[in-house]
C-alpha positions in Angstrom: 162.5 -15.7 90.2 160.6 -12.7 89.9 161.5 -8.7 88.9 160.6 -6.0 91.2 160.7 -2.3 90.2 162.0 0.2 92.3 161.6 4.3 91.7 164.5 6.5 92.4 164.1 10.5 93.3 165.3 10.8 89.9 162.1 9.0 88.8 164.3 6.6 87.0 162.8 3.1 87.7 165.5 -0.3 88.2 164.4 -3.8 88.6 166.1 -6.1 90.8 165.4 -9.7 91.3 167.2 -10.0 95.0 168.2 -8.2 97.3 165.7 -5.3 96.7 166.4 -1.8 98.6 164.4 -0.2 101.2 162.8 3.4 100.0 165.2 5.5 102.0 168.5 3.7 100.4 170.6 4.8 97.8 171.5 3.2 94.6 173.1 3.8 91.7 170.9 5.2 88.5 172.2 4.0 85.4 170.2 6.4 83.4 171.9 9.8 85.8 175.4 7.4 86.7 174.7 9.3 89.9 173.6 7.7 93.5 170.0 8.4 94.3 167.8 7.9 96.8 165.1 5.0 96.8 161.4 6.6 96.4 159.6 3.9 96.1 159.7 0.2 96.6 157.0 -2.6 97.2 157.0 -4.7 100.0 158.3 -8.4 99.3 156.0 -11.3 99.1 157.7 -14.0 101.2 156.6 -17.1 102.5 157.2 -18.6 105.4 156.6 -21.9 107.2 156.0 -22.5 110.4 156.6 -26.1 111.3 159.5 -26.3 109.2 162.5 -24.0 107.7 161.4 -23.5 104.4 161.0 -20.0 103.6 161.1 -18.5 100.3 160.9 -14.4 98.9 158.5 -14.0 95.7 159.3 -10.3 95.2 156.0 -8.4 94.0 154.8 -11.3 92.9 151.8 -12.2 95.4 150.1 -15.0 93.1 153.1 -16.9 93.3 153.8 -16.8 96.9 150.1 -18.2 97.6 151.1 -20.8 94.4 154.8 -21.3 96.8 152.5 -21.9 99.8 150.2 -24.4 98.5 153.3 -25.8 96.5 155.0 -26.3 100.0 152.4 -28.1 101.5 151.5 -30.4 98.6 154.5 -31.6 97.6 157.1 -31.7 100.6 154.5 -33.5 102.6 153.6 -31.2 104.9 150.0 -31.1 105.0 149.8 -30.3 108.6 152.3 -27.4 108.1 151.3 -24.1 108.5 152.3 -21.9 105.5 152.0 -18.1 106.6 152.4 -15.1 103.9 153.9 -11.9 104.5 154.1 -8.9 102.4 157.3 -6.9 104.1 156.9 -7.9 107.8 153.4 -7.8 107.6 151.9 -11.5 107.9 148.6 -11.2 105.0 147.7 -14.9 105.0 148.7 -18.3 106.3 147.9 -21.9 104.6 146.9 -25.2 106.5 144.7 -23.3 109.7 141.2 -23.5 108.7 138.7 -22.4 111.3 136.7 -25.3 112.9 133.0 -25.5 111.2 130.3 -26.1 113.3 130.3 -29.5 112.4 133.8 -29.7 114.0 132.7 -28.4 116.6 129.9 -30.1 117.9 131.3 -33.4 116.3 129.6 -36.3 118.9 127.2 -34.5 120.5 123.4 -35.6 120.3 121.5 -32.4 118.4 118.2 -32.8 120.7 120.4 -32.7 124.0 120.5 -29.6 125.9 123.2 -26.6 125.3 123.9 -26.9 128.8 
């Protein structure tokens, strides 16, 4: 479980583990004991994989959602899963889609034979 730190308008800062606000919600400060609005807020690490229904949230913690991903993979036997990473809805990553080498590519084919 990780801690993620939100700002208030206040500039009081609380951490939350789950559940974490969106900048533009309110919340209570327990510094003011009055409801401010959310200033600031990362976006979540979460993982998500695609072959299966195993998805996870990491907070701010990016490391650990690329650990998560890997982790996934590894140990749930999923090697040809495809682990993607997304910080808020953005996707920054997936695991298990390498590109094809050129080895991969031309994989049977005589080198001294024509391109065409």
């Amino acid at each position: 479980m990780t801690n993620t730190i939100i700002t208030l308008e206040c500039g009081h800062t609380l951490i939350f583990h789950r559940n974490i606000p969106l900048v533009g919600e309110i919340c209570l400060c327990l510094k003011c004991r009055a409801y401010k609005e959310v200033m600031h807020a990362p976006a979540e690490w979460r993982i998500k994989c695609q072959s299966c229904r195993h998805s996870a949230p990491y907070g701010s913690a990016k490391a650990l959602a690329e650990v998560g991903a890997a982790k996934h993979r590894r140990v749930k036997g999923h090697e040809t899963h495809v682990v993607a990473i997304y910080n808020g809805k953005k996707l920054m990553r997936t695991f298990g889609d390498r590109m094809p080498t050129l080895d991969d590519v031309f994989a049977g084919q005589d080198p001294e034979a024509p391109p065409y």
